[in-house]
N, C-alpha and C positions, 0 to 999 in steps of 0.2 A: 904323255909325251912332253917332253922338251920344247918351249917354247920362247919369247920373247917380244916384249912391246916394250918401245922408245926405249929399248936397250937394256931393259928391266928382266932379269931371267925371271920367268913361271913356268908353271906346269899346266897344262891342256890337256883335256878329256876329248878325243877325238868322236869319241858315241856320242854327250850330249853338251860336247861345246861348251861346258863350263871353266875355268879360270881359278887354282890355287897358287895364293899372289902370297909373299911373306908379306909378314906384318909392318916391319922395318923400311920399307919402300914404297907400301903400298897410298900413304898422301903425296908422298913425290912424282908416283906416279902418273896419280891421278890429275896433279899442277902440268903437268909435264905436256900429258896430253889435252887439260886443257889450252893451255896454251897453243895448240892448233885449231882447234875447233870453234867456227863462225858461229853465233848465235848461241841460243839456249833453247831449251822446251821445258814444260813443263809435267813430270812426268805425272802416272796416273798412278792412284794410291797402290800400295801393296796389299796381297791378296793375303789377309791376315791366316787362313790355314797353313801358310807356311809358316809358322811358327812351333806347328808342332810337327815338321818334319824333323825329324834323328838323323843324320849324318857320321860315318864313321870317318875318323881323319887317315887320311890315306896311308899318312906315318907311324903316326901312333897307336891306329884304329879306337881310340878311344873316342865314343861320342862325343862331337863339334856342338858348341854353343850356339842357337839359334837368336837372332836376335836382329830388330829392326836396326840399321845403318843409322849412325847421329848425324850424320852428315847430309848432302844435297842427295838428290835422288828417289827419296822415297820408296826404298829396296830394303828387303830381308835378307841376311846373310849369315851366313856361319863361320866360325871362327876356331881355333887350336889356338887355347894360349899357353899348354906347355910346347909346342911345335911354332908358334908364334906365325900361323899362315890365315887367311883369310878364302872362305871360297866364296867364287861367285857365281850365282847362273849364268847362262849364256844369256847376254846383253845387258847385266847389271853394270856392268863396268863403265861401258857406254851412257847408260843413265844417268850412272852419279855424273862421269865428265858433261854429260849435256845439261843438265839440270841446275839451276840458276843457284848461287853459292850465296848460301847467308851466314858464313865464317861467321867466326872472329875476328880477323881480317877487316871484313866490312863495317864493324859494330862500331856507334858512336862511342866518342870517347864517354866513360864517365865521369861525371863532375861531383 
């Protein structure tokens, strides 16, 4: 299904509530909504069997890249990068935005 967060088109799986976000949008996104969001947590590690789940891309049906997130959150996700989309489980998304951000961004300068 057709969806949208902070005005960002995705797509939604209405049976298990997961999230196919294009690749293109998906750190703006995620700045986007943090910027509404009080506070942080910190989330709990990821359940490393998801690593060897296979995912067909819903596009291309060609098996998605499984692979731990480099960024905050500490989530597994998959990815299309001839389709350039990212999926999420239900509540990964929220993770990363809650999850306390150790960018680039925040890194001392180097001297």
């Amino acid at each position: 299904m057709q969806a949208s967060i902070a005005k960002v088109r995705i797509q939604y799986c209405t049976q298990c509530r997961g999230m196919l976000i294009p690749m293109g949008v998906f750190l703006a996104l995620v700045d986007e909504l943090r910027a509404g969001q009080p506070g942080s947590l910190i989330p709990p590690p990821p359940d490393p069997t998801e690593l060897r789940r296979m995912l067909p891309c819903p596009h291309c049906h060609k098996p998605m890249v499984t692979h731990y997130y480099s960024g905050a959150g500490n989530v597994i996700l998959e990815d299309c990068e001839d389709c350039e989309l990212n999926w999420l489980d239900h509540g990964k998304l929220m993770r990363i935005v809650r999850a306390p951000d150790h960018s680039y961004r925040d890194a001392e300068p180097m001297v």
